[in-house]
N, CA and C atoms as an extended XYZ file, in Angstrom:
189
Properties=species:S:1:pos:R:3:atomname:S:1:resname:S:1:resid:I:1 pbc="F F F"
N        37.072       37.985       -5.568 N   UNK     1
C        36.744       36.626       -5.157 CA  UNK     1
C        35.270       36.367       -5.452 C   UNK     1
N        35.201       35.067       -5.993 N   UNK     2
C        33.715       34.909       -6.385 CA  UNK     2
C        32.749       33.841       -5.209 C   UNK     2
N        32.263       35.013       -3.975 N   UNK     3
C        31.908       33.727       -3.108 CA  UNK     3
C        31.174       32.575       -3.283 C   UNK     3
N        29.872       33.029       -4.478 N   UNK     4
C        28.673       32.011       -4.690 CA  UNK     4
C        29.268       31.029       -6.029 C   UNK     4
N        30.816       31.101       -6.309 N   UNK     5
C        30.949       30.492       -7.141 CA  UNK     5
C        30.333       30.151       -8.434 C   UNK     5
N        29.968       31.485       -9.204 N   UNK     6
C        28.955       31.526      -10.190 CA  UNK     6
C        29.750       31.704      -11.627 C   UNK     6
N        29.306       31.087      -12.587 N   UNK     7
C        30.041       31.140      -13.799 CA  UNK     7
C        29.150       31.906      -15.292 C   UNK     7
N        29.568       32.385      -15.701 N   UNK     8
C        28.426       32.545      -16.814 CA  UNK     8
C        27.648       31.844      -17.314 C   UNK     8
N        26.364       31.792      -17.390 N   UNK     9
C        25.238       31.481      -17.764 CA  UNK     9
C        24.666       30.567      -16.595 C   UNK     9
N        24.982       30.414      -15.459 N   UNK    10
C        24.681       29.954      -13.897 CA  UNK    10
C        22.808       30.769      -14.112 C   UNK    10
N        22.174       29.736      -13.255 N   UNK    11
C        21.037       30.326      -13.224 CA  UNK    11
C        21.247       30.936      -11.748 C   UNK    11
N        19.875       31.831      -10.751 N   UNK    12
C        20.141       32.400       -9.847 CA  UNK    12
C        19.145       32.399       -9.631 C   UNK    12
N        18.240       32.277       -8.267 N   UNK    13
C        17.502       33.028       -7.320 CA  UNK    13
C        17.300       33.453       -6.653 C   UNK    13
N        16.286       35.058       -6.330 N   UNK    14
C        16.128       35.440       -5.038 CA  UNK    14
C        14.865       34.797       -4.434 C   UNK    14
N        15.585       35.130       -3.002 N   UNK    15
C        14.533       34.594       -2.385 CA  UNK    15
C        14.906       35.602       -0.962 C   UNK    15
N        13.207       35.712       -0.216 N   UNK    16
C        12.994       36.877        1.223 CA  UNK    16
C        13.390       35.827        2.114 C   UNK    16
N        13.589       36.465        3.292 N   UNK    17
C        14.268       35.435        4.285 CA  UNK    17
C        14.527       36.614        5.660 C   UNK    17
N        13.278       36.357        6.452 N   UNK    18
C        13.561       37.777        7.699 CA  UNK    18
C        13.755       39.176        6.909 C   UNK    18
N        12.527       39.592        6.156 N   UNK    19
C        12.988       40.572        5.787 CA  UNK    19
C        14.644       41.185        4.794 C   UNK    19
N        15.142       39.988        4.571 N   UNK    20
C        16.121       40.227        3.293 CA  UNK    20
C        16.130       39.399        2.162 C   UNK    20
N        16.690       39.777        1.246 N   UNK    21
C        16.657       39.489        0.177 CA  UNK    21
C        17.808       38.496       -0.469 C   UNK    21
N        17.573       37.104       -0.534 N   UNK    22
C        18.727       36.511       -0.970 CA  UNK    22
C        19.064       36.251       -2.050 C   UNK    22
N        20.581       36.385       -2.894 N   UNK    23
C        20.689       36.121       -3.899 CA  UNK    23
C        21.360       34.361       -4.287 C   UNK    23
N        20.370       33.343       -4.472 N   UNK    24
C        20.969       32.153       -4.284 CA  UNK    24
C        20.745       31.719       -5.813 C   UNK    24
N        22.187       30.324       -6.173 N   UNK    25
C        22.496       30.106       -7.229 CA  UNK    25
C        21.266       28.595       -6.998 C   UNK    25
N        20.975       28.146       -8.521 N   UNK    26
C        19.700       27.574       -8.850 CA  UNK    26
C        20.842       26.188       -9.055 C   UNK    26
N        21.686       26.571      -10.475 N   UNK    27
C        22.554       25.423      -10.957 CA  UNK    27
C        23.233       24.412       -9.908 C   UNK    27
N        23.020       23.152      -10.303 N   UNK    28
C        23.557       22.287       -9.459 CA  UNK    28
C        24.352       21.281      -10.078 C   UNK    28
N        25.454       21.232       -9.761 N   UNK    29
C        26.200       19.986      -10.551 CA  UNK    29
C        25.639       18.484       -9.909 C   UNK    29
N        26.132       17.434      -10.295 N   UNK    30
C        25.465       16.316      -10.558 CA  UNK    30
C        26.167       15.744       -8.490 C   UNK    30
N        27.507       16.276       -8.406 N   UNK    31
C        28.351       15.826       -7.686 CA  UNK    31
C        27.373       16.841       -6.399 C   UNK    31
N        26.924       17.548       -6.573 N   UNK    32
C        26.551       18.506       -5.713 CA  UNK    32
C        25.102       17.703       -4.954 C   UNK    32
N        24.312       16.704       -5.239 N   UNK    33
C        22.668       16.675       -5.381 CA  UNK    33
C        22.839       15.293       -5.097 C   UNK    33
N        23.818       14.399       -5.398 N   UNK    34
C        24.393       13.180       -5.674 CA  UNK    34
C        23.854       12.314       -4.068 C   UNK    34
N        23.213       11.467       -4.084 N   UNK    35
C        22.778       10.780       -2.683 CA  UNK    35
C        21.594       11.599       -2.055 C   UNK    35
N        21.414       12.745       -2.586 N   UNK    36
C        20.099       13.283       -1.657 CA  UNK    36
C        18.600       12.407       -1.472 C   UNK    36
N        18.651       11.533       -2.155 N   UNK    37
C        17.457       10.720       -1.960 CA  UNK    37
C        17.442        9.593       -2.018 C   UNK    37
N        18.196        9.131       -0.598 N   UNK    38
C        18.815        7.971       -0.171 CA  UNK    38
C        18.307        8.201        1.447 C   UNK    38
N        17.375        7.166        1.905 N   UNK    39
C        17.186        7.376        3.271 CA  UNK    39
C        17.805        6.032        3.685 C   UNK    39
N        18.342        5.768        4.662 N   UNK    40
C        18.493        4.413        5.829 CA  UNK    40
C        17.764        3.182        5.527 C   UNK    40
N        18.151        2.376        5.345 N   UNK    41
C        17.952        1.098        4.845 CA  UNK    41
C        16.888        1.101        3.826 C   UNK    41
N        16.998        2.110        3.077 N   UNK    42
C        15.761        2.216        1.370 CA  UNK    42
C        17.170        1.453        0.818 C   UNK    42
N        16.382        0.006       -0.149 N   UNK    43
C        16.993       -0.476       -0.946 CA  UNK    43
C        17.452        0.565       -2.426 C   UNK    43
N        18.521       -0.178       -2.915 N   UNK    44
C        18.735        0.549       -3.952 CA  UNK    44
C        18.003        0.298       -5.175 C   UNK    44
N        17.975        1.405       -6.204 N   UNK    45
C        16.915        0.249       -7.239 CA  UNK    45
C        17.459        0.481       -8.623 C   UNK    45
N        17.128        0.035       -9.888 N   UNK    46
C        18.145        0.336      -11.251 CA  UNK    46
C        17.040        1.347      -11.875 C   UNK    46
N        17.421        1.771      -12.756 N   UNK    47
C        16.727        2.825      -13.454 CA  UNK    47
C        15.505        2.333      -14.050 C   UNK    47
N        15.738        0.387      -14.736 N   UNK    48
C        14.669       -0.171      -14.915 CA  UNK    48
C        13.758       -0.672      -13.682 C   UNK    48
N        13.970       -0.605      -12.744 N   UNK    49
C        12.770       -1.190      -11.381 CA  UNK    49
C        12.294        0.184      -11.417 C   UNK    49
N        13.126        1.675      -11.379 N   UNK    50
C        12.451        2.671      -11.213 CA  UNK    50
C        10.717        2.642      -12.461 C   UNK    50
N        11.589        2.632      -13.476 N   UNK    51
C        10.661        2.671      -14.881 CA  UNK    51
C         9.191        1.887      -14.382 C   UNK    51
N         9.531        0.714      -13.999 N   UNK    52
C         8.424       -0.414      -14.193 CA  UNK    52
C         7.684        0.425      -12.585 C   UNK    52
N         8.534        0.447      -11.992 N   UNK    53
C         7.320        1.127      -10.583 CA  UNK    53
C         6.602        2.249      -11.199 C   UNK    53
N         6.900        3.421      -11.892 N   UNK    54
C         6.190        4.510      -12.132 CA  UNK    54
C         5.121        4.248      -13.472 C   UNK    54
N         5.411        2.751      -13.967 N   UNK    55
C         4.323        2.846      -15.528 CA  UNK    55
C         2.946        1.762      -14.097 C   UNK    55
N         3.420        0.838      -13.307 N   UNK    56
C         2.731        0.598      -12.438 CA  UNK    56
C         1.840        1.200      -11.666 C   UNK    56
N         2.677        2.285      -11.239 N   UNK    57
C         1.632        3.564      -10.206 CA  UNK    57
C         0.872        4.268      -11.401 C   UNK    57
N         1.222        4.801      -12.667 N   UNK    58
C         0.183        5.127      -13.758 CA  UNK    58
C        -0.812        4.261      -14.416 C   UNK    58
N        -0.430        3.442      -14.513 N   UNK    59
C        -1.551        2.132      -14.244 CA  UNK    59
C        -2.668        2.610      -13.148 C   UNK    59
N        -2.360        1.927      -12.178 N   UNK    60
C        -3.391        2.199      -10.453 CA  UNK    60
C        -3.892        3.494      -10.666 C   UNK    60
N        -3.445        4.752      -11.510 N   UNK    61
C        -3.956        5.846      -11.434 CA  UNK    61
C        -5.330        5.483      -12.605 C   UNK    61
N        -4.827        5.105      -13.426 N   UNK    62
C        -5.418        4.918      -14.915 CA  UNK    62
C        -6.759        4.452      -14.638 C   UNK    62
N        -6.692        3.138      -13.136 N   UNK    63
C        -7.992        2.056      -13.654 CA  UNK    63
C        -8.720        2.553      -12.624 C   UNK    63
């Protein structure tokens, strides 16, 4: 049985934790990660509002 559900060419990391050593998988499917950065009433935004906010904030960095 494959508990960590790992497939060939899966990436992997360890990591210490109380003195042990964990062996945790890195790869993440899309379905897996999907909503993690979604808080409570944060509007939603399109990939273009994303675009134009981050050439904006490089701007403000720029001047």
């Amino acid at each position: 049985m494959n508990k960590l559900n790992l497939k060939t060419g899966d990436k992997i990391d360890f990591m210490m934790k109380d003195g042990e050593v964990l062996l945790v998988p890195v790869s993440k499917q899309v379905s897996d990660v999907f909503g993690i950065l979604s808080r409570d009433g944060q509007k939603a935004v399109t990939v273009e509002e994303m675009n134009e906010g981050i050439k904006e904030r490089v701007k403000n960095l720029n001047s």
